[in-house]
Each structure stands twice: as C-alpha cells, then as structure tokens.
FIKOLZA-1660 file (N, C-alpha, C; in steps of 0.1 Angstrom, whole numbers, plus 5000, padded with zeros to 4 digits):
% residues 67
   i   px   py   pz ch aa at
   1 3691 6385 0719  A  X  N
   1 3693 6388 0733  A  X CA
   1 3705 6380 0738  A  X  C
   2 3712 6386 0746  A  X  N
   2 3724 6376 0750  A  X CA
   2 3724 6377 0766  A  X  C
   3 3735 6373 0771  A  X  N
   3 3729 6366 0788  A  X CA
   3 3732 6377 0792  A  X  C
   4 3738 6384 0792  A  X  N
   4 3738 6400 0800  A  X CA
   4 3725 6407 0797  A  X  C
   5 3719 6408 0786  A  X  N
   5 3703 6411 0786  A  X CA
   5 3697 6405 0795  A  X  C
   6 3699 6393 0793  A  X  N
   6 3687 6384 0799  A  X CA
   6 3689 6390 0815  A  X  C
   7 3705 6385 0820  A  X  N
   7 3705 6385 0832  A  X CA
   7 3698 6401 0839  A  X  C
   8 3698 6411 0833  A  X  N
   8 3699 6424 0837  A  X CA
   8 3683 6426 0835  A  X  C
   9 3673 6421 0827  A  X  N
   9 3659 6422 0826  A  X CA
   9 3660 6408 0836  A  X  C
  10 3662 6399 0840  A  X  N
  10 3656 6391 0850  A  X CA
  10 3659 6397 0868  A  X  C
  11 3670 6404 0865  A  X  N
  11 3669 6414 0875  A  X CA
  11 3663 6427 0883  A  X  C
  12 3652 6423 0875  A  X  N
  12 3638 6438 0876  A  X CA
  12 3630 6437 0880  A  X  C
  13 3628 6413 0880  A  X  N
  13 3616 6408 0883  A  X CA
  13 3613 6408 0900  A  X  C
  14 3603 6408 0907  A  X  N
  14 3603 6408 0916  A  X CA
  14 3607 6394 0922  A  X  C
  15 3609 6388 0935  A  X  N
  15 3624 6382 0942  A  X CA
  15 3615 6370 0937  A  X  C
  16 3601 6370 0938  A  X  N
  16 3593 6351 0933  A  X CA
  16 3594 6350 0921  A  X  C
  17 3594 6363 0913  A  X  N
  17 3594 6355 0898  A  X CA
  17 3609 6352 0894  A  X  C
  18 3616 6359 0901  A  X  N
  18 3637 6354 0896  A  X CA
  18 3637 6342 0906  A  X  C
  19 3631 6337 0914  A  X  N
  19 3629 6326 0919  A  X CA
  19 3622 6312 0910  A  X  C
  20 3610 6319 0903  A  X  N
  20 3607 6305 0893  A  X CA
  20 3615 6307 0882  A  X  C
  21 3621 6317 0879  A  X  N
  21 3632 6318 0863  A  X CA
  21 3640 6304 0867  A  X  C
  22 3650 6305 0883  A  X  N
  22 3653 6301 0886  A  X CA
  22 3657 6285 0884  A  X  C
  23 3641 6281 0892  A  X  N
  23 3638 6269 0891  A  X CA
  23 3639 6266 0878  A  X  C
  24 3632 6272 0871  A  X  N
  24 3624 6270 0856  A  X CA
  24 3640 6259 0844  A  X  C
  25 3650 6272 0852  A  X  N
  25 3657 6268 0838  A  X CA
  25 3670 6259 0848  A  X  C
  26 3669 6258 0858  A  X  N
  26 3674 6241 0867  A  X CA
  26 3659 6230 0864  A  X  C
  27 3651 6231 0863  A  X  N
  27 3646 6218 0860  A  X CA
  27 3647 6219 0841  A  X  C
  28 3651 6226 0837  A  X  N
  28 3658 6225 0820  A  X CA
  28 3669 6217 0819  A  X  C
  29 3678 6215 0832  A  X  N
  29 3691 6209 0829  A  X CA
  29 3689 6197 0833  A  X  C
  30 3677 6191 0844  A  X  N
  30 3676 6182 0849  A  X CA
  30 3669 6175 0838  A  X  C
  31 3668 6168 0828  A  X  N
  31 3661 6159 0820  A  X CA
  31 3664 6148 0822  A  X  C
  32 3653 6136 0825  A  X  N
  32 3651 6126 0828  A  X CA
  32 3660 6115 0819  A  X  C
  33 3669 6111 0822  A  X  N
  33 3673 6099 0813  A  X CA
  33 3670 6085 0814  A  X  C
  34 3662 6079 0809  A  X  N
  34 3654 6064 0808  A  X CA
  34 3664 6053 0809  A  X  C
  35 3675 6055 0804  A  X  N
  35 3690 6047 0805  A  X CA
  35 3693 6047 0817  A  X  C
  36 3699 6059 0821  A  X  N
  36 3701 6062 0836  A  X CA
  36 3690 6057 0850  A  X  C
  37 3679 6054 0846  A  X  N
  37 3665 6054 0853  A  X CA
  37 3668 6038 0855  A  X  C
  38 3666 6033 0841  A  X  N
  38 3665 6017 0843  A  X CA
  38 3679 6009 0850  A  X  C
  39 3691 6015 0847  A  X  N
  39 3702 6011 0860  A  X CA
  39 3697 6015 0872  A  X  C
  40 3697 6021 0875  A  X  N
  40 3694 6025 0888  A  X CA
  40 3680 6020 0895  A  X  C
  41 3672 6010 0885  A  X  N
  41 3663 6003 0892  A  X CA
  41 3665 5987 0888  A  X  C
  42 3673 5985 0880  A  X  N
  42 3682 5972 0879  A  X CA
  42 3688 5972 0894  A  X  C
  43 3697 5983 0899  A  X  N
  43 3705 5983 0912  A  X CA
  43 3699 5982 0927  A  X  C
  44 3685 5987 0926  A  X  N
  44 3678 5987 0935  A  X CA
  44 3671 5978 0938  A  X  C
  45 3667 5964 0926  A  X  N
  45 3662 5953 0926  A  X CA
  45 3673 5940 0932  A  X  C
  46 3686 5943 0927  A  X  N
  46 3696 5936 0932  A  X CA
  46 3694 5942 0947  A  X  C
  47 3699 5947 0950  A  X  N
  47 3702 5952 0964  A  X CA
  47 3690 5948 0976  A  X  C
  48 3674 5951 0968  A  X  N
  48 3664 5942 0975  A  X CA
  48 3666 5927 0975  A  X  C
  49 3668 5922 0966  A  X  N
  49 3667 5908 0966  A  X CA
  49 3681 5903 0975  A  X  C
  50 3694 5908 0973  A  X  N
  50 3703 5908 0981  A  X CA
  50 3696 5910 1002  A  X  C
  51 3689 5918 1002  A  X  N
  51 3688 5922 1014  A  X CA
  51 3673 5909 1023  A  X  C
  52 3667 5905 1012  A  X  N
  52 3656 5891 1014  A  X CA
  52 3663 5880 1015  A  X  C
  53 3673 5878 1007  A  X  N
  53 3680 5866 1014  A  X CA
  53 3691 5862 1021  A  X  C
  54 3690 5877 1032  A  X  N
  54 3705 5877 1039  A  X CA
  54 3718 5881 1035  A  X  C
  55 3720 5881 1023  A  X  N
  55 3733 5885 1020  A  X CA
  55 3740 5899 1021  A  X  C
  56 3729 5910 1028  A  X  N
  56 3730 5921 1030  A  X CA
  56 3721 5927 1039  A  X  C
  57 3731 5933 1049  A  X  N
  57 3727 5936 1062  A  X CA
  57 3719 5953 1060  A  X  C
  58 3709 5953 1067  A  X  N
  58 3703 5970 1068  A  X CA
  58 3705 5981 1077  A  X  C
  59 3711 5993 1077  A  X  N
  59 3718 6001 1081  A  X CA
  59 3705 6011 1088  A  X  C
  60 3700 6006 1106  A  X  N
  60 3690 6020 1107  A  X CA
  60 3691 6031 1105  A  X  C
  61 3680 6036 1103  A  X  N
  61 3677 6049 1095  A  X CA
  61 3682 6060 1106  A  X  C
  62 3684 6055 1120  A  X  N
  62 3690 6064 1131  A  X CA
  62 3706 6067 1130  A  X  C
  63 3711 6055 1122  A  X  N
  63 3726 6053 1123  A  X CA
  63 3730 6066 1115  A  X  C
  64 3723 6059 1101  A  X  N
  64 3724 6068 1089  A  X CA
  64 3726 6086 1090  A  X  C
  65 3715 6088 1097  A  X  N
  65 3713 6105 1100  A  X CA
  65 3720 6108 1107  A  X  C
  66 3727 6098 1118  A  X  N
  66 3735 6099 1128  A  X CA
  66 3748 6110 1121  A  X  C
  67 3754 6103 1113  A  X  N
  67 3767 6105 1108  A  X CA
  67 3763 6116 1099  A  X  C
% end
C-alpha cells in the first residue's frame, strides 16, 4: 500500500477516526528522547537554583501572557 492508498482509504473514515489516525501517527513522530529530557532538566535545575539565590529575576506570569 503506498500513501495515496492510504491517504484515499483514510478519507472514508468518519471526521473522529481521521482525527485519531491523525493524532496517532503525530504522536509517532513525537518520541521521547532521554538525552534531550535530561538537558533540559540539567537547565531547569540551573535556572532554579539561579532564581533562589538572586541571580535571576522572575518575570509575572501577567507580563508574560501580556506580550
């Protein structure tokens, strides 16, 4: 089956199930990377510890949505 099949039988399904195909095969592309995970909580521990001992100021959450 090649993507013109696919696409042309997923076109048949009613609008919720081409809705979870949807989803289904975007959370296929989304796979979690453990590498990627553990920097980005390396960065978020810095930035806490930064923000506990003053060296970094906190931005309200009014400002933020502001803009």
């Amino acid at each position: 089956m090649n993507r013109k099949d696919i696409l042309e039988n997923a076109l048949k399904l009613k609008p919720d199930e081409r809705f979870m195909v949807i989803e289904d095969l975007i959370k296929s592309l989304d796979e979690p990377d453990s590498s990627l995970d553990a920097i980005w909580a390396e960065e978020a521990e810095k930035r806490l510890k930064a923000y506990r001992f003053g060296d970094l100021e906190g931005i309200p959450m009014e400002e933020v949505f502001k803009e």
